[in-house]
MITI-329152 format. One line per field, with one value per residue (C-alpha): residue in three letters; chain; x, z, y. Coordinates in steps of 0.1 Angstrom, whole numbers, plus 2048, in hexadecimal, padded with zeros to 3 digits. Each point is the difference from the previous one (the first is absolute). Layout:
residuo = ALA;...
cadena = A;...
u = X;...
w = Z;...
v = Y;...
END
This chain:
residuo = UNK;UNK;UNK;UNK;UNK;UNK;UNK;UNK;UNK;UNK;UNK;UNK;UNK;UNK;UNK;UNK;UNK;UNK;UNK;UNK;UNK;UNK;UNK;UNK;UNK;UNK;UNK;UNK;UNK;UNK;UNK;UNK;UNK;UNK;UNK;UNK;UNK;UNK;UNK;UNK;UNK;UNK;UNK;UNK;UNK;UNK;UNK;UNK;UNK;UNK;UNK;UNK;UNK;UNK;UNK;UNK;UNK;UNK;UNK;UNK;UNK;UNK;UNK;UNK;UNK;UNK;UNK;UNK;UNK;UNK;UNK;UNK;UNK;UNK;UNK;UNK;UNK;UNK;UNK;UNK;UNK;UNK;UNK;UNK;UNK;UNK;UNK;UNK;UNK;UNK;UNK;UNK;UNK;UNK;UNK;UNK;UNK;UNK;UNK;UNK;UNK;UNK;UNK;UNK;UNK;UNK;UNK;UNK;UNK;UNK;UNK;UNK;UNK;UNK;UNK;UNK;UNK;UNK;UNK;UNK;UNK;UNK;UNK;UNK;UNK;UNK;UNK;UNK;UNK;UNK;UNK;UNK;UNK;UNK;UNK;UNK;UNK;UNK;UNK;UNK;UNK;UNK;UNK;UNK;UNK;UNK;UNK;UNK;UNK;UNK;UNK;UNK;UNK;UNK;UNK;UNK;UNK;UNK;UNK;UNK;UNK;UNK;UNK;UNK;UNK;UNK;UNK;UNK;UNK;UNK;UNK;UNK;UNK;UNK;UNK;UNK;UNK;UNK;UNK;UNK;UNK;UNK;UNK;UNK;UNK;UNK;UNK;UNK;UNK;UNK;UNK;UNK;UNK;UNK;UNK;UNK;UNK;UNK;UNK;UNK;UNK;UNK;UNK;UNK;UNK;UNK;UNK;UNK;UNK;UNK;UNK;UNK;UNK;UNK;UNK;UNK;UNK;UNK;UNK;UNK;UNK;UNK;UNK;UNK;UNK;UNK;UNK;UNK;UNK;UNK;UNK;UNK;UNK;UNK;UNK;UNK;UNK;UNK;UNK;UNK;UNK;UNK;UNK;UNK;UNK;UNK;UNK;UNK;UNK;UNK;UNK;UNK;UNK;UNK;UNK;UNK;UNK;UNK;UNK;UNK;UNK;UNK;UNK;UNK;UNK;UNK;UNK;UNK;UNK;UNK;UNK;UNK;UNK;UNK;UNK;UNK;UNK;UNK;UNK;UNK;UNK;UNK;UNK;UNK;UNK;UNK;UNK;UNK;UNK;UNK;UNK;UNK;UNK;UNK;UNK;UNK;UNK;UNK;UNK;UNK;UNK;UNK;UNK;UNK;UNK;UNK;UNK;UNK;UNK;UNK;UNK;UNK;UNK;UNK;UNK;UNK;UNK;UNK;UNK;UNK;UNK;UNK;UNK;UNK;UNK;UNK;UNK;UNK;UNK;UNK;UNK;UNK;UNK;UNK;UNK;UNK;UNK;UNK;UNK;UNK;UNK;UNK;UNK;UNK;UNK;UNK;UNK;UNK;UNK;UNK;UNK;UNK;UNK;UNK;UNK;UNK;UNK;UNK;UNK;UNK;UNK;UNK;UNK;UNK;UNK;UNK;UNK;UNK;UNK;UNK;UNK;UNK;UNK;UNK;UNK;UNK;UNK;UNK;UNK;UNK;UNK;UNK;UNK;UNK;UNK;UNK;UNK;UNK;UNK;UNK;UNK;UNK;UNK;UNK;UNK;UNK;UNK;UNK;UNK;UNK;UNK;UNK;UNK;UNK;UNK;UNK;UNK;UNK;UNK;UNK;UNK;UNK;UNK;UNK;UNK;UNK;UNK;UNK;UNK;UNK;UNK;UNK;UNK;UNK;UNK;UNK;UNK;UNK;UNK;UNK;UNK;UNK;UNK;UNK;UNK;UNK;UNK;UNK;UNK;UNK;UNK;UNK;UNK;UNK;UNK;UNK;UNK;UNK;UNK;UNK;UNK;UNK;UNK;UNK;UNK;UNK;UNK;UNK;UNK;UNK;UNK;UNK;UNK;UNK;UNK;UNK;UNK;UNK;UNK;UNK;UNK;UNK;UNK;UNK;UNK;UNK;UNK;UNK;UNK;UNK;UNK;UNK;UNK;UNK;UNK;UNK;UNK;UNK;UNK;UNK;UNK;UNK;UNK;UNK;UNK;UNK;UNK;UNK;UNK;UNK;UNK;UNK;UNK;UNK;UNK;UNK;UNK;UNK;UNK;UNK;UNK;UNK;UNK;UNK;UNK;UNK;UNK;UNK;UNK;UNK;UNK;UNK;UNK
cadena = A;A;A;A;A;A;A;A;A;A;A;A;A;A;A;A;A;A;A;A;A;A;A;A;A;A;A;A;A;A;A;A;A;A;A;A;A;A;A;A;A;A;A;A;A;A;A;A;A;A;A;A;A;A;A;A;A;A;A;A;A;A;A;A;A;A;A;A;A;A;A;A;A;A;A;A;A;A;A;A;A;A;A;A;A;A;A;A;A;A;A;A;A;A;A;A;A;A;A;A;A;A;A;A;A;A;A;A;A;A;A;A;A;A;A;A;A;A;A;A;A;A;A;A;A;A;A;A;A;A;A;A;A;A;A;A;A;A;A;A;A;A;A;A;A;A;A;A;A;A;A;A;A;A;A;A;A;A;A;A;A;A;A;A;A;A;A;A;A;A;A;A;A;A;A;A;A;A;A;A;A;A;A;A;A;A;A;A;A;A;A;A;A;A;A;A;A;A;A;A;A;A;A;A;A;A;A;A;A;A;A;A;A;A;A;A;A;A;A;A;A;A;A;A;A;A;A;A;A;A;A;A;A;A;A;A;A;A;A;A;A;A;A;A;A;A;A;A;A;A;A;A;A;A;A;A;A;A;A;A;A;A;A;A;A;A;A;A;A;A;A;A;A;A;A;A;A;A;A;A;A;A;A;A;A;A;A;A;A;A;A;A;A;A;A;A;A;A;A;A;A;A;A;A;A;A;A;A;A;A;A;A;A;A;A;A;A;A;A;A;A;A;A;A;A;A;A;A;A;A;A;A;A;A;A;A;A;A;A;A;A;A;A;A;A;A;A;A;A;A;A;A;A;A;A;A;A;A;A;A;A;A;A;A;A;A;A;A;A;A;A;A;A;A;A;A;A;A;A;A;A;A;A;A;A;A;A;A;A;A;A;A;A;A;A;A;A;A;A;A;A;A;A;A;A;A;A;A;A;A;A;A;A;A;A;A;A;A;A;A;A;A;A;A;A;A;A;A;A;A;A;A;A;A;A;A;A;A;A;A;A;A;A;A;A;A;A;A;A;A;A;A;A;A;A;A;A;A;A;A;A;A;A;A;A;A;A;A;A;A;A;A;A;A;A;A;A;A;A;A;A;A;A;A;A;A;A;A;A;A;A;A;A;A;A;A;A;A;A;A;A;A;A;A;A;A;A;A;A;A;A;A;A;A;A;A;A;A;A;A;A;A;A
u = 81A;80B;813;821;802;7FA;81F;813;7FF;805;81C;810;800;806;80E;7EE;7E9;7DC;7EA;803;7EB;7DE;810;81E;812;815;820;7F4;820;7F6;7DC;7F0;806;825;817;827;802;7E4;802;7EF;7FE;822;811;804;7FF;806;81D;7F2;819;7F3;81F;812;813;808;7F8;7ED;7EA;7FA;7FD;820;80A;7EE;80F;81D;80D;82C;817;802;827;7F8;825;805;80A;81C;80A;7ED;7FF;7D7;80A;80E;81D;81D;800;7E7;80B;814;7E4;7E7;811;80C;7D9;7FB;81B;7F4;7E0;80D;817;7DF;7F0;7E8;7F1;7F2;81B;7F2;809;7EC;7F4;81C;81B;81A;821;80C;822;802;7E4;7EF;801;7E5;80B;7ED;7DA;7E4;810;7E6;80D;7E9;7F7;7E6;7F0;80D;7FB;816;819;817;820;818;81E;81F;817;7FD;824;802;7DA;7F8;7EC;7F6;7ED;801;7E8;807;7EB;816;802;816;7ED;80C;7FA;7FB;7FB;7EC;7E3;7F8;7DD;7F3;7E9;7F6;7F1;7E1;7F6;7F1;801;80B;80B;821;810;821;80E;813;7F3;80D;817;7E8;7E8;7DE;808;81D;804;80C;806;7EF;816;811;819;800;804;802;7DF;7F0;80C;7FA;7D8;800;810;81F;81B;81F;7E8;800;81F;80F;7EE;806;809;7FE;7EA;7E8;7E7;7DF;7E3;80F;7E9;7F8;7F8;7DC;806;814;7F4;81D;7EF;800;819;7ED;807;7E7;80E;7E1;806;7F0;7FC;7FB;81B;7F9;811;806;822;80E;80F;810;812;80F;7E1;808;7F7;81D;803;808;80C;80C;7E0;7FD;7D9;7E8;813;7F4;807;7E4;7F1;821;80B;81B;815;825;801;820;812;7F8;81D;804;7E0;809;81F;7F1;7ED;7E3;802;7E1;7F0;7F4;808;7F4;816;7FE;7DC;7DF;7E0;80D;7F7;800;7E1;7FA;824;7FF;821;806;812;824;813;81A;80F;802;7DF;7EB;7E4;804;7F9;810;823;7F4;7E7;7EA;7F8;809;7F8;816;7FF;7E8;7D9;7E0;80B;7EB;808;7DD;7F5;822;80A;81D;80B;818;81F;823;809;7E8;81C;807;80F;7E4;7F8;7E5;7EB;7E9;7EE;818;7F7;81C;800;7E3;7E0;7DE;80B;7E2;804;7E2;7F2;822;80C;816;80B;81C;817;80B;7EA;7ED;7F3;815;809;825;81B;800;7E6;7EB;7E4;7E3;7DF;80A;7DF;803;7DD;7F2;81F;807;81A;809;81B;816;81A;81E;81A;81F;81E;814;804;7DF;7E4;7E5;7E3;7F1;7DD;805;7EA;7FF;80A;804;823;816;7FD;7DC;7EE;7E4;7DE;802;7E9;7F6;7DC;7EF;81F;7FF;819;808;820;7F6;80A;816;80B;805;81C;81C;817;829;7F8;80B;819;7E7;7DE;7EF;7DE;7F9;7D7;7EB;7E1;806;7D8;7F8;7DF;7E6;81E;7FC;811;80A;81C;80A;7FF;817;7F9;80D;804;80F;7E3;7E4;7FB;7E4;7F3;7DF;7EC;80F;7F8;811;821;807;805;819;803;801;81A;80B;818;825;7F9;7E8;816;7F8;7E2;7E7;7DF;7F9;7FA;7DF;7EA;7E7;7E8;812;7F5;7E9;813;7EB;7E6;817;7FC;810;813;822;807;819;7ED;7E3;813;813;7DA;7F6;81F;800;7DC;80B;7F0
w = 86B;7DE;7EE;7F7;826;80B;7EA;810;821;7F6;7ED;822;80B;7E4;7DD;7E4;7E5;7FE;7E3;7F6;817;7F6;808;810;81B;81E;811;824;80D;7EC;809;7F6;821;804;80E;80E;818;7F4;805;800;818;7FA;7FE;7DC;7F2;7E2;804;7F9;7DB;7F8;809;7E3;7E5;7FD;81E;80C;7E4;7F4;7D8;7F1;7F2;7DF;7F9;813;7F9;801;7EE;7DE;7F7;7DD;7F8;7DC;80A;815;7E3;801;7DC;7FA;7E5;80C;7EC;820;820;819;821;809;7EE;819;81B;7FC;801;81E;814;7F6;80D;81E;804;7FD;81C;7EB;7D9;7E5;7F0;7DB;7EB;7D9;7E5;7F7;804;818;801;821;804;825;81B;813;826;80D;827;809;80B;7E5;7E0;7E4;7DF;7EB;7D9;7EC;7FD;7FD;7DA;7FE;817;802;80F;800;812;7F2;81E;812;80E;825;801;818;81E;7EF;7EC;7E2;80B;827;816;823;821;81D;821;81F;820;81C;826;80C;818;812;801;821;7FB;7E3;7DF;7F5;7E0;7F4;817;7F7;822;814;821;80B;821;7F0;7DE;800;7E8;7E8;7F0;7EB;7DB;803;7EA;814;7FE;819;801;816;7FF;7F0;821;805;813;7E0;7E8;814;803;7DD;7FE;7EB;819;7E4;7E0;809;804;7E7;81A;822;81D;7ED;80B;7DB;7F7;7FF;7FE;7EE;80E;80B;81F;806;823;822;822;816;821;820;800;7DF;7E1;7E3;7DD;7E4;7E0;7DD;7F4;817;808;7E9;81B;826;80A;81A;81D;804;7DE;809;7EB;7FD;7EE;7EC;7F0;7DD;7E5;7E1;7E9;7E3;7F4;7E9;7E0;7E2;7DE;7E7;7DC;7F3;7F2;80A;7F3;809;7ED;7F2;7F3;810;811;809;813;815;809;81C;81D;806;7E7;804;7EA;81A;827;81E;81B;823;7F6;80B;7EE;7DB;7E1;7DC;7E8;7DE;7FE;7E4;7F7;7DC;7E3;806;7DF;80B;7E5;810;814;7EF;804;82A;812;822;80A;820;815;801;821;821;820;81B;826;7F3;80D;7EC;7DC;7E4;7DF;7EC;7DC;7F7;7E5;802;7EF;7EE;818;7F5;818;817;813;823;816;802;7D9;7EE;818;7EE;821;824;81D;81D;825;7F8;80C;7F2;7DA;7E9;7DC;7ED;7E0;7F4;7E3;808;7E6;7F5;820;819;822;7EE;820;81E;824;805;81C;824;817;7FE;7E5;80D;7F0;7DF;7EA;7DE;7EA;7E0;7F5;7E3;801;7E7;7F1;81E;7F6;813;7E6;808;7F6;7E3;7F0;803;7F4;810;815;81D;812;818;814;815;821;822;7FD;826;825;809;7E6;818;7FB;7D8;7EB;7DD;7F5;7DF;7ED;7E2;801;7E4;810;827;823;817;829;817;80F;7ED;819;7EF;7E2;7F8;820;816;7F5;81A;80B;7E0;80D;819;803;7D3;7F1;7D9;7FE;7E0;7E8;7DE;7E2;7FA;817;826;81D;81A;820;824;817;81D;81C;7EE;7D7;7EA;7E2;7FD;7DA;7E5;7DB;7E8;818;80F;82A;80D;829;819;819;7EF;7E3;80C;7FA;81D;81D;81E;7F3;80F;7FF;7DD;7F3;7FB;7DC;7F6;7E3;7EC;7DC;808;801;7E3;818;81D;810;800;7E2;80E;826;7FF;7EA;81B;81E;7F7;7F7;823;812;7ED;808;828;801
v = 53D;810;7E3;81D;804;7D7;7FD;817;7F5;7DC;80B;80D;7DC;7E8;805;7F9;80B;814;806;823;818;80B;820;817;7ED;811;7EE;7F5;816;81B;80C;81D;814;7F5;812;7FC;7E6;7ED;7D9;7DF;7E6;7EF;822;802;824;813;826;820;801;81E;816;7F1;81C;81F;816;7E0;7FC;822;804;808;826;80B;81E;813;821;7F1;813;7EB;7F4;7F1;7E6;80C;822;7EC;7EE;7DE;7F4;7F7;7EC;7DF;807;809;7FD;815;7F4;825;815;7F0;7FE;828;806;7EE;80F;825;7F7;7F2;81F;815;7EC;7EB;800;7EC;7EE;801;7E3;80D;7E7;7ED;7E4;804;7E7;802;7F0;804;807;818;80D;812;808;820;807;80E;7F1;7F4;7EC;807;7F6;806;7DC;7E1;7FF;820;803;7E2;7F9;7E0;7F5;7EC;7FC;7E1;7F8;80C;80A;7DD;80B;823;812;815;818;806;815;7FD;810;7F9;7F0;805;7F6;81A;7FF;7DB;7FE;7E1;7F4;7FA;7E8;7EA;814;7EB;7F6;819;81D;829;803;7F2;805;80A;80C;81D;80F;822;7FB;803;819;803;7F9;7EC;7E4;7DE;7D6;7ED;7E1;7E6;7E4;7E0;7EF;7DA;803;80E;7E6;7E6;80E;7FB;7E1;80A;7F8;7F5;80D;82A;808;820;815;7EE;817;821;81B;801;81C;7F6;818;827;814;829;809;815;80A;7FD;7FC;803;80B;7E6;7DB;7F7;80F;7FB;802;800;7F5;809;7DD;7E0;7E8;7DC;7E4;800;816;7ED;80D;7E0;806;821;814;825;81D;812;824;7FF;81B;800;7F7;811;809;80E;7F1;7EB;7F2;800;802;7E8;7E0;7F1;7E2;7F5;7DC;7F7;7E3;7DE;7F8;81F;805;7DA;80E;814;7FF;815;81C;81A;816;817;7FF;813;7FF;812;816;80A;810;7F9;7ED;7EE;805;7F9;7EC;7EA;7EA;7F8;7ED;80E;812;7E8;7F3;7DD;803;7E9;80D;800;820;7FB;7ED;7F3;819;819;817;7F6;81A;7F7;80E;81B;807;80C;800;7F9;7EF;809;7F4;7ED;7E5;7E9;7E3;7E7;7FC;7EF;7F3;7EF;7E8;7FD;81C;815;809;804;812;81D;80E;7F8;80F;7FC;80C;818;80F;80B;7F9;802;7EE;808;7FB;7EE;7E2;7E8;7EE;7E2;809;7E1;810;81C;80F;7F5;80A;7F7;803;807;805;822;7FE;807;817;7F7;801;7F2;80E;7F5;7F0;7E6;7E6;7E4;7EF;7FE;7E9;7F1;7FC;7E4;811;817;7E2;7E9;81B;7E6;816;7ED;80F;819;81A;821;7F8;80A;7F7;803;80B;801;81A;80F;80A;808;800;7F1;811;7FC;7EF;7E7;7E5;7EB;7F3;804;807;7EF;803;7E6;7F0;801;7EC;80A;80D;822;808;7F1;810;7EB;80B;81C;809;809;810;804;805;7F5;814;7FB;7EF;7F6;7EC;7E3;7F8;7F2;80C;7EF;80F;7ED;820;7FE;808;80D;804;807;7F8;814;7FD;7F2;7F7;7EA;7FF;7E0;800;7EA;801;7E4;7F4;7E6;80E;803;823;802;7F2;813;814;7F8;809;7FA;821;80F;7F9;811;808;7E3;803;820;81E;80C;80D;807;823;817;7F9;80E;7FE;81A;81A;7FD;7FB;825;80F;7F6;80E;821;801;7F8;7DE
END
């Protein structure tokens, strides 16, 4: 038996450490002929992440042919020297007027004294390079819970369509005895309640509880086609569910409108550090949200050392880009770093993903932040894929007053994160989910079915899924699992290592990148 391929499957079964391969290695769920559905013996198995971004991982636009609405000609001062907010926002609202543009931000700095709204379809903000075109924001008073630079739409629930049996883990198709309220190309949640039954099956009874007895979206998907002929009606969707939908739990489909799409920010910097005290006086104050989207992104973003005459040297007051109840964006090629305020309350978080599907983070830094790469809040993140990404320096600071950092990681951080995936990252801080019992609201349970794939660095890895986990080639990063950390009540199994210390050789070097080559390919 080659020795790279002994190791693995010894690997499946006990945790511990092989000499490095004579040569390339594969994960013993991840053969060369795999395909969806593919499993071992115990029933471990590995998603298909490839539909992950933009369009479901297609590249993002190059060129466009938008009508161009450069800010200086609507008075933004490029200078730095007075206030741009109205000048920028004027360009944005002709573009919207005109049903979509480039929002041209030239070489320059830009003071913004308030923020910006972009709440139409087809709007790009677009600079000429980080080292050119820079804005930075001084208002901080009343900006908790928002962002400076807001791309929003407004969701809404439509008509709801019971399933009629169970959706499995995993499938494109569900069941309902009355689908005709639906059509080809609409976009949908596949949800259900957080019932009693369902926290006590995760053993959260008096831990979950912010979301208890409310009907919660789960799985944003569009539907492919209809079947509505005999008592069955077959409803196929474009990516597969990530967790059973329980009929038990009241799991339905629902029509939603009210995305906005086909929008970006690029080819910026971006800084909004103020004074000290300023910055700790507020909770959760973003750079750049997305709210209520689909098909958009953020490339070549890049924070920096704020103007701010009070900055010292800090480029953000709390955190950077969160996408929130949104599906297949991309955040591409992106640099941020040095938060204020890295408290409590949900700060210093440079890359959050909440209640969202099929977000791809790739190729991005996160640096001196408190979670630099995080899922937070509410149930719903599933598809994520974070790619090539650095992390260091994440730092839990005390308080305003007690400057003192304590370690901290990216984390799965609340509500059962499902089926994400972390592929070809280096960690110099690490990576947490597990049980987090009270903390946070009542995070509880925050993983399940989460994979670190061919990680790097010289950080943790904390990983105590509930039901299945995986750890699958690492290097330099140290593994912690086991059921014996507080962290890991009601976890079991352990979750699944593999390749410990040998991800050098591990192929293929990204899961997702040859997971979407195979599907575009058809398998």
């Amino acid at each position: 038996m080659h020795r790279a391929l002994g190791c693995s499957i010894l690997l499946a079964l006990f945790t511990f450490s092989c000499p490095a391969p004579e040569g390339p290695w594969r994960s013993a769920l991840y053969p060369e002929n795999w395909s969806p559905g593919f499993s071992d013996s115990e029933g471990r198995f590995l998603h298909d992440f490839s539909y992950a971004g933009y369009h479901n991982g297609e590249d993002l636009p190059k060129n466009d042919n938008k009508a161009k609405f450069d800010v200086t000609d609507y008075g933004a001062d490029s200078s730095g020297a007075s206030d741009a907010t109205t000048g920028i926002q004027l360009a944005i609202d002709a573009a919207e007027n005109a049903g979509g543009g480039i929002v041209f931000i030239p070489d320059g700095l830009y003071r913004c004294d308030g923020a910006l709204l972009i709440d139409a379809s087809n709007i790009v903000l677009r600079g000429e390079g980080p080292d050119k075109s820079r804005i930075y924001f001084t208002s901080f008073n009343g900006m908790a819970y928002k962002g400076h630079i807001t791309f929003k739409g407004a969701l809404q629930h439509g008509a709801e369509v019971l399933l009629d049996k169970d959706g499995k883990n995993g499938a494109t198709e569900i069941v309902s005895a009355d689908a005709t309220a639906l059509s080809d190309g609409d976009d949908v949640s596949i949800g259900w309640t957080i019932s009693d039954e369902f926290v006590a099956e995760h053993g959260m009874t008096g831990t979950w509880q912010a979301f208890n007895n409310t009907w919660q979206s789960v799985f944003r998907r569009h539907v492919v086609a209809v079947e509505t002929g005999g008592n069955k009606h077959r409803i196929t969707l474009d990516v597969p569910l990530r967790y059973p939908a329980k009929t038990r739990d009241g799991a339905s489909l629902r029509i939603e409108t009210g995305y906005i799409s086909d929008c970006g920010i690029e080819d910026l910097a971006i800084a909004n550090a103020v004074a000290w005290n300023d910055a700790w006086s507020q909770f959760q104050v973003r750079a750049v949200e997305f709210e209520d989207v689909k098909d958009c992104w953020m490339r070549n973003v890049e924070s920096f050392a704020s103007p701010h005459a009070n900055a010292d040297g800090y480029h953000l007051q709390n955190c950077g880009v969160r996408v929130l109840s949104s599906k297949r964006v991309t955040i591409a090629n992106c640099r941020l770093q040095k938060a204020q305020n890295r408290g409590g309350g949900g700060c210093g978080y440079l890359y959050e993903i909440s209640q969202s599907n099929e977000v791809l983070i790739r190729e991005c830094v996160g640096r001196d932040g408190r979670h630099n790469f995080i899922q937070n809040w509410g149930f719903g993140t599933t598809g994520c894929v974070f790619l090539r990404c650095e992390s260091s320096g994440s730092t839990n600071i005390i308080s305003r007053g007690i400057p003192i950092g304590l370690p901290a990681y990216c984390e799965f951080h609340h509500s059962l994160a499902m089926a994400n995936l972390v592929d070809s990252c280096t960690l110099d801080d690490g990576w947490y989910g597990g049980n987090r019992g009270n903390e946070s609201t009542g995070a509880g349970q925050t993983t399940t079915q989460n994979v670190y794939w061919n990680t790097s660095g010289g950080g943790l890895i904390r990983s105590f899924a509930y039901g299945n986990g995986y750890v699958i080639g690492t290097r330099g990063v140290t593994v912690q699992t086991g059921l014996i950390d507080p962290r890991a009540h009601g976890t079991a199994p352990e979750d699944y290592v593999e390749g410990k210390d040998i991800g050098g050789s591990l192929e293929p070097e990204s899961l997702y990148e040859n997971q979407l080559q195979r599907r575009l390919n058809k398998y």
